[in-house]
C-alpha positions in Angstrom: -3.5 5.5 -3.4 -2.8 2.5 -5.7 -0.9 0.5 -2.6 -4.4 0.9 -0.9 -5.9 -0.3 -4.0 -3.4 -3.5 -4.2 -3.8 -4.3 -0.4 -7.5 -4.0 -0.5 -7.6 -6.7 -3.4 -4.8 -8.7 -1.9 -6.5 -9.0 1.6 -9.6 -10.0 -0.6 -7.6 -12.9 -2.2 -6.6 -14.2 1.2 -9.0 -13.8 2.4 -8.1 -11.3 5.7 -10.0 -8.5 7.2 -8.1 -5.1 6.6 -8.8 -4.3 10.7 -7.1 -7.4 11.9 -3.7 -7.8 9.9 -0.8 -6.9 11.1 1.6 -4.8 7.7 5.2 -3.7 8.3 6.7 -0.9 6.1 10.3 -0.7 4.9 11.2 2.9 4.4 9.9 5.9 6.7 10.9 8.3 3.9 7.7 10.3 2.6 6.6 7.4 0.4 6.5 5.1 3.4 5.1 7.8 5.2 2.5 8.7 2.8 1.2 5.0 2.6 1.1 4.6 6.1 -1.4 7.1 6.8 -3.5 6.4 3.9 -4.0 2.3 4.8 -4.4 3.6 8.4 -7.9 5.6 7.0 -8.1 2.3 4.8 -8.8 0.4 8.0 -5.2 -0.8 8.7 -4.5 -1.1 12.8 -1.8 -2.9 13.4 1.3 -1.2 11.4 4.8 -1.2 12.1 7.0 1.3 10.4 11.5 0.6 9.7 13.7 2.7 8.3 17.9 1.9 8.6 17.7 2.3 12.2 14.9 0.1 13.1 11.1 0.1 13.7 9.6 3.4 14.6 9.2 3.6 18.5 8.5 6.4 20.8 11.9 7.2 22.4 14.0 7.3 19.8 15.1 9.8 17.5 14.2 10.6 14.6 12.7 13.1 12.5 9.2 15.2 13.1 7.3 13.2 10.6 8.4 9.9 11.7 7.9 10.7 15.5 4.0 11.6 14.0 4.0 8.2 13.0 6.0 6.6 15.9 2.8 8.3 17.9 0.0 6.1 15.8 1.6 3.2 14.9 3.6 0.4 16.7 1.0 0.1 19.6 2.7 -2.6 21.2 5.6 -0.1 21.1 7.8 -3.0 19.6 12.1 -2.6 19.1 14.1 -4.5 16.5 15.1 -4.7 13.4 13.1 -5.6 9.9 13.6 -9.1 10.2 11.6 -8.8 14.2 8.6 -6.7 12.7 8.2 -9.1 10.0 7.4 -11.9 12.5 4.0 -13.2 12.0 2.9 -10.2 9.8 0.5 -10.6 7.2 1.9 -8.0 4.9 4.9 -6.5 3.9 5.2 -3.1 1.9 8.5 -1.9 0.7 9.5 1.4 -0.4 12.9 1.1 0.9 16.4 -0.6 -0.8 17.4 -3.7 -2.8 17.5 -7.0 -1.6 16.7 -6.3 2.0 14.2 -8.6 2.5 15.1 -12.9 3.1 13.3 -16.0 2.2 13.4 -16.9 5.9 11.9 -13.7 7.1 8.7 -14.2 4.2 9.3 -18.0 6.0 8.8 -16.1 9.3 5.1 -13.9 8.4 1.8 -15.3 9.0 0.3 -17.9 7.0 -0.6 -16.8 3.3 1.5 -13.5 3.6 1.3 -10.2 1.5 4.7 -9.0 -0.3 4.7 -5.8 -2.2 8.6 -5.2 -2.6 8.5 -1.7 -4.7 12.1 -0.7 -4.5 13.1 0.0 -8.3 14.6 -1.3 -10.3 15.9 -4.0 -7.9 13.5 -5.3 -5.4 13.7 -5.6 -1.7 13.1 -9.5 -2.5 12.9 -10.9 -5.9 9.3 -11.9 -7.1 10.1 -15.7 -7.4 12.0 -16.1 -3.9 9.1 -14.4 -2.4 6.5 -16.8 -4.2 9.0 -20.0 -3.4 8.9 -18.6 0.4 5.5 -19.0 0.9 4.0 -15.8 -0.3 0.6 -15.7 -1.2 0.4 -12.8 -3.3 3.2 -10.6 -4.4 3.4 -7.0 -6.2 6.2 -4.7 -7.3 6.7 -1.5 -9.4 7.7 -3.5 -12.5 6.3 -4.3 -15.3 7.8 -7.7 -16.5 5.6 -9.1 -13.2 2.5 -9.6 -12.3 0.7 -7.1 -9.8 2.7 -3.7 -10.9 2.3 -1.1 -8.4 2.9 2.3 -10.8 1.1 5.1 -9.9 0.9 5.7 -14.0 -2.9 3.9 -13.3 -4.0 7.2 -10.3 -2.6 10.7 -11.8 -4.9 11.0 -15.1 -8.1 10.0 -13.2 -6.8 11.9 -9.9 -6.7 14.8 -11.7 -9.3 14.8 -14.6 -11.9 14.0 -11.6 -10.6 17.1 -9.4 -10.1 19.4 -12.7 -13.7 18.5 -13.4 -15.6 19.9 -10.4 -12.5 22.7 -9.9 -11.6 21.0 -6.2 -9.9 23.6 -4.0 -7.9 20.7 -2.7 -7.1 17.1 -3.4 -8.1 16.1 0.2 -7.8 12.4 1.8 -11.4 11.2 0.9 -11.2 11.6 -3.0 -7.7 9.8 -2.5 -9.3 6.9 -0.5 -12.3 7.1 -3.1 -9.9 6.5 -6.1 -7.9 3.4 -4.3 -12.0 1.9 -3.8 -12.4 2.9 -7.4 -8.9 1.1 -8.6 -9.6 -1.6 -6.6 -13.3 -2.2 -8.1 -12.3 -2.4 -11.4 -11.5 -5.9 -10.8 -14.4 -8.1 -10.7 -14.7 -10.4 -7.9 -14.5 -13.6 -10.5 -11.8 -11.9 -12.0 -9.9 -11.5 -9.0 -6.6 -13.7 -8.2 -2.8 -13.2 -6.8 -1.7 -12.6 -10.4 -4.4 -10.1 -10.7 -5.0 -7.7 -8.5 -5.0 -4.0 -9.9 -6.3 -3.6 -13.4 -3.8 -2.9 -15.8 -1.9 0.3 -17.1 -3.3 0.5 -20.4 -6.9 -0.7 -19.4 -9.2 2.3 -20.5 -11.6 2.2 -18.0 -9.5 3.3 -15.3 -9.2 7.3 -15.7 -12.9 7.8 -16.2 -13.8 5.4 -13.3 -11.3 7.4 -10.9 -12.3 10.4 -12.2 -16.3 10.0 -11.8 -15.4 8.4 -7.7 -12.4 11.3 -6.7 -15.0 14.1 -8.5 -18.2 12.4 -6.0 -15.7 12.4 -2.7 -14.8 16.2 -3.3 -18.7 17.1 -3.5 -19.2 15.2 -0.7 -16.6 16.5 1.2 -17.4 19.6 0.0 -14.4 21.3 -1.7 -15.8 21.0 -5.5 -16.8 24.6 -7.0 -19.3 23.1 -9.0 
């Protein structure tokens, strides 16, 4: 949910529409996984999925859930490594290991490039190397940067906003309706590629995903009242 959030505001300060930019994530664990699908119903088209062995492609093993996503993603149906998906992308997500990721490969993506490097507490490419590679806008689970990508800022609304109507599920458009809702909250004049998610502390963010995830469950019609 809050990766949504951040690449929504991200592609806003670049300037690049969500249906034409090509994203590569590192790490087809459940995290990687999980975001995957959800920028997909964001509007993402053109993803590329690694783990250790190398982008997901039809035709190579690999476990259920990745061979979902080696079915939807990749439509080039594209081999290689990180460093080849990361060719020309717009935006990088990682979810994966520590320094994984080069200055030459940011060197490599498409002009004004994306880098959210969430490994913690070591990230797949330090904040500065990315920014002195060319990176446009950069975010990673820590808090001593700019742009933290901690889910702290989606359970208390998540919740409070399904608790409030009694959901019978926490289905995919209240999710998608909380990353709108995060990424709302910054005003467009506020808006920049040190600040692109409101902050942890800021007290307008549980009520705000709260009133949107409690709308999208009437909407889609599990709320019991």
């Amino acid at each position: 949910i809050l990766v949504g959030a951040a690449l929504v505001n991200a592609l806003r300060v670049v300037d690049k529409d969500i249906g034409e930019v090509k994203v590569v994530i590192n790490g087809a664990g459940s995290a990687g996984i999980a975001i995957g699908r959800h920028i997909m119903d964001l509007g993402v088209k053109h993803l590329k999925m690694v783990d250790r062995n190398g982008i997901l492609c039809e035709g190579v093993e690999m476990n259920p859930a990745q061979e979902e996503m080696a079915r939807i993603t990749n439509p080039e149906k594209f081999s290689g490594r990180l460093a080849d998906a990361l060719k020309g992308a717009d935006a990088f997500i990682g979810v994966s290991a520590p320094h994984i990721v080069s200055m030459d490969m940011i060197r490599g993506m498409a002009d004004k490039p994306i880098v959210f490097p969430m490994a913690n507490p070591v990230p797949e490419i330090e904040p500065d190397e990315a920014l002195a590679a060319g990176a446009a806008v950069v975010g990673t689970g820590r808090s001593d940067h700019p742009n933290q990508i901690n889910n702290v800022l989606v359970f208390p609304g998540l919740f409070r906003g399904a608790l409030d109507v009694r959901a019978r599920d926490i289905n995919q458009p209240m999710k998608l309706a909380a990353s709108h809702a995060l990424a709302d909250l910054v005003a467009p004049e506020e808006l920049n590629d040190k600040y692109i998610l409101p902050a942890a502390f800021d007290p307008r963010v549980g009520p705000a995903v709260a009133r949107a995830v409690a709308q999208a469950a009437r909407d889609s019609g599990v709320a019991r009242i």
